[in-house]
N, C-alpha and C positions, 0 to 999 in steps of 0.2 A: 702480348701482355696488356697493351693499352685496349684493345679491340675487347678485352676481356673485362679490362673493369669496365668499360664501358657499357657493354651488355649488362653484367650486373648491376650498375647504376641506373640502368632504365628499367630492369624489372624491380628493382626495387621501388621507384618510382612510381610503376604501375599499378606495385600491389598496393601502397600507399593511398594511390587513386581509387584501387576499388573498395580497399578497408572504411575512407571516409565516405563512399557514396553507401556501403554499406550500413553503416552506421547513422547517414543520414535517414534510409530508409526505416532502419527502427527507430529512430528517433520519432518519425512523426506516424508510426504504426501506436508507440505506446502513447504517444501525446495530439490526440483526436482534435481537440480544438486549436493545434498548431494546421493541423493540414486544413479545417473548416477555415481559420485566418485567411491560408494560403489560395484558397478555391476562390473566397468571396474577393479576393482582392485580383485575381485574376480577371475573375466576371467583370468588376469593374474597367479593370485594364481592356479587354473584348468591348466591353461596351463605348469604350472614347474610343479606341480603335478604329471601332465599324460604325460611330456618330451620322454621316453622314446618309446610311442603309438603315436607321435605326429611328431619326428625326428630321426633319424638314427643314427648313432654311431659317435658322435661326436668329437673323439680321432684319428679316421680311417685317416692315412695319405697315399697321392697318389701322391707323388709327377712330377707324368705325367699329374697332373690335376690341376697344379699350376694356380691362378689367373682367372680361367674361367670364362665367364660371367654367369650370372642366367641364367637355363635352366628345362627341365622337371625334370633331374635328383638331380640338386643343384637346387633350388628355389631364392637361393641369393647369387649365384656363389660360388666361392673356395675361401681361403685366399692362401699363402705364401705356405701353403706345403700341397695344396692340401685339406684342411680338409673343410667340409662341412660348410658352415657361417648361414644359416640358424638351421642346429642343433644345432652349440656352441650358438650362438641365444638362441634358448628356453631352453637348461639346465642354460644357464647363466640365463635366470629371474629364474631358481628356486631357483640358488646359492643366488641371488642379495636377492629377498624374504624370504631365509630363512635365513640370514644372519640379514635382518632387524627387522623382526616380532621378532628372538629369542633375540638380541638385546635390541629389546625394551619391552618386558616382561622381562627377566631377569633386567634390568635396572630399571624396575617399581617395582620388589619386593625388590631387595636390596636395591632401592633408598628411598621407602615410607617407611620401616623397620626402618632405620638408620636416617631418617628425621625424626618420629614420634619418636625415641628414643631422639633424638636430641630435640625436641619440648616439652617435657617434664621434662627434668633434663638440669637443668640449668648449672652444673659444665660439664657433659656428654654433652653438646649441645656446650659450648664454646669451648672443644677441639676439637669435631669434624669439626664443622664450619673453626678451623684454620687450620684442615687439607687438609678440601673442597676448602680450600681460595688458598691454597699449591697446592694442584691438577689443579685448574683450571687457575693457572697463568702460566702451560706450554700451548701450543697451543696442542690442542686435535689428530691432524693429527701427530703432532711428535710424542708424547706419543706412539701412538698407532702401530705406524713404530717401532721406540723402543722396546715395549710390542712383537709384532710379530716376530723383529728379534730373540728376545733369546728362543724362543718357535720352536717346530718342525713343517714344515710348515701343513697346513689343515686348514679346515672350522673353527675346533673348536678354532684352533688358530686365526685366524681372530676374531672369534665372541667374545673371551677374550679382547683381543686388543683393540676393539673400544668399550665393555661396559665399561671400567676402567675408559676412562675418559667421558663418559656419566652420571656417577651415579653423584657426585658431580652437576649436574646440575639439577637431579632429587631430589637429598636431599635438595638441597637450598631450589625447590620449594614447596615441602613437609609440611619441617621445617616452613617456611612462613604461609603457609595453618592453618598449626597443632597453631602457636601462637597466630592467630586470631579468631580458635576456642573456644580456651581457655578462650575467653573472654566471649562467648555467654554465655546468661544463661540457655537454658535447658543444656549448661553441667554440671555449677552448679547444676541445680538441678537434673542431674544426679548421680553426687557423693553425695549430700545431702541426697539419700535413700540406698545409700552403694553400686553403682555401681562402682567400680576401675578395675584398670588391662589391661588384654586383652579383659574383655566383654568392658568395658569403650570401647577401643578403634574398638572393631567390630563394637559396634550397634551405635556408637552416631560421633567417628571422619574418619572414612573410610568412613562410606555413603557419608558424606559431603561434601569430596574432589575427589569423584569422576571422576569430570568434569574435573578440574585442570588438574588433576594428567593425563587423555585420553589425551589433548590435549597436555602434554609435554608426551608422549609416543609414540604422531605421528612426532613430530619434532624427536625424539632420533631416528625411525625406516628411517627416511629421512635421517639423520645426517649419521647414520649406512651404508645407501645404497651407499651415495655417498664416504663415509672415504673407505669403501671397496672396492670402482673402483681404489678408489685414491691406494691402498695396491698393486692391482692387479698389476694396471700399472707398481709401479715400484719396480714389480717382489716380493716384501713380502708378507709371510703369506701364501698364497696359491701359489701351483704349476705350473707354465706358460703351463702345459699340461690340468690343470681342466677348463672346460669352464668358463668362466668370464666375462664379458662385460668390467671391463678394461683391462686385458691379452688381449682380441680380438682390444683393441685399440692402447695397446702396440705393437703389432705385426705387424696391420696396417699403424703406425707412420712413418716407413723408403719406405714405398712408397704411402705416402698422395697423391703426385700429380698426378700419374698415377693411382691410385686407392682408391680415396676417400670413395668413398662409402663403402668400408669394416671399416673404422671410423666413419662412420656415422651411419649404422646401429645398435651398439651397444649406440651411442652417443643419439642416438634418446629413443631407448629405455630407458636408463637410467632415461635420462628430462622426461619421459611420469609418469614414475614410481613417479620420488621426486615430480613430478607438483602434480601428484593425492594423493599424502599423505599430502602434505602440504595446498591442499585446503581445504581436510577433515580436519584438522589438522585448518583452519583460520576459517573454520565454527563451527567445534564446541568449538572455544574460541568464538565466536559469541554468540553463544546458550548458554553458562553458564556464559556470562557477563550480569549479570541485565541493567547495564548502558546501555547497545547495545541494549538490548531488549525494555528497556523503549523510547530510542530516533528511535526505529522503524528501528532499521539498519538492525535487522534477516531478 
């Protein structure tokens, strides 16, 4: 009898699995500029990637080759000491990308962890809540300046710095999630056949929230992208020699007028990056808002 529910339990499981990939697929068949999002941000992901097969040594200073225009050999001229703007370019989308994506994973486990812990114990929920409340009445960009300075500089220091004060804003919305489902009743009558614990919490409140949870995961890797130009700029966290897109803006600031475009091309890329996560990011709060689906806005 057990061997039986159990088999049932995983084909239902499966078909579960394939209903949502199903689903997923028409999602982005009727919603064209959700899969165009999804290409260009990929390409980009490819291109920090394969930086290394794509650009030249991005470190390499010439300083007989200060300020050059774009040509066969630099493709988007020199910066300040010579160094090539087209490589510090592409290693910077990989720093910028990986800085985002690890961000906002790490931020999506310790934040749904700590929410669903928070969302089920009531004493445990109100201390953490007033500590979230604590957290997030500093302004996130300080924190995080703060957080980097006492840290040795690098990547990993960076990526510390701006999860600390993202998570509070992932547990908030969590905790929210987790209280409403509490209400439903197949969760009742989930615990009614002696479902608790961690399965409670696999099979009946993670599915659920999902959606939620994706689309504050796309604002935290947007939030990440830009707090870390902002680090860059002025000079914390990471080293004014690792490629950056704000380092590259920093450096270009003391000669804006005669050389803008060495600010603009990292300024551009940056916008191109936060525009295409944050649309992916408005579309599918679209798609898991019944109300939006019902008044026809998908």
């Amino acid at each position: 009898m057990t061997a039986v529910m159990e088999e049932t339990s995983k084909s239902v499981r499966s078909s579960e699995t394939l209903l949502l990939v199903s689903e997923g697929f028409r999602f982005l068949k009727a919603h064209r500029e959700v899969t165009i999002v999804l290409l260009m941000l990929a390409a980009m992901a490819l291109v920090g990637a394969f930086a290394p097969l794509l650009a030249g040594d991005p470190m390499a200073i010439n300083p007989a080759m200060r300020y050059k225009p774009p040509s066969a050999e630099h493709w988007l001229g020199t910066d300040n000491l010579g160094r090539d703007v087209y490589a510090r370019l592409i290693y910077g989308t990989r720093n910028s990308m990986a800085v985002g994506f690890a961000v906002a994973g790490i931020t999506t486990v310790i934040g749904v962890a700590i929410g669903v812990y928070a969302g089920f114990s009531s004493l445990g929920g109100a201390i953490v809540m007033r500590l979230n409340d604590a957290m997030m009445s500093i302004p996130a960009v300080l924190l995080a300046i703060a957080l980097a300075s006492l840290m040795e500089q690098g990547l990993a220091a960076v990526i510390v710095a701006i999860t600390v004060p993202e998570i509070p804003r992932m547990v908030r919305v969590v905790r929210a999630l987790v209280l409403g489902i509490r209400r439903q009743p197949y969760l009742a009558a989930a615990v009614s056949i002696g479902t608790r614990g961690l399965p409670l919490v696999f099979r009946h409140v993670l599915p659920n929230m999902f959606g939620p949870v994706l689309v504050q995961a796309t604002y935290a890797c947007a939030s990440a992208v830009i707090t870390s130009a902002v680090l860059a700029f002025l000079g914390v966290g990471v080293s004014p020699d690792i490629p950056s897109w704000g380092g590259m803006m920093a450096s270009a600031k003391s000669m804006f007028r005669l050389h803008p475009e060495l600010m603009l091309y990292p300024g551009l890329a940056l916008s191109l990056l936060v525009l295409l996560v944050n649309i992916l990011g408005d579309r599918l709060s679209d798609a898991v808002d019944p109300r939006k689906a019902k008044r026809g806005i998908l």
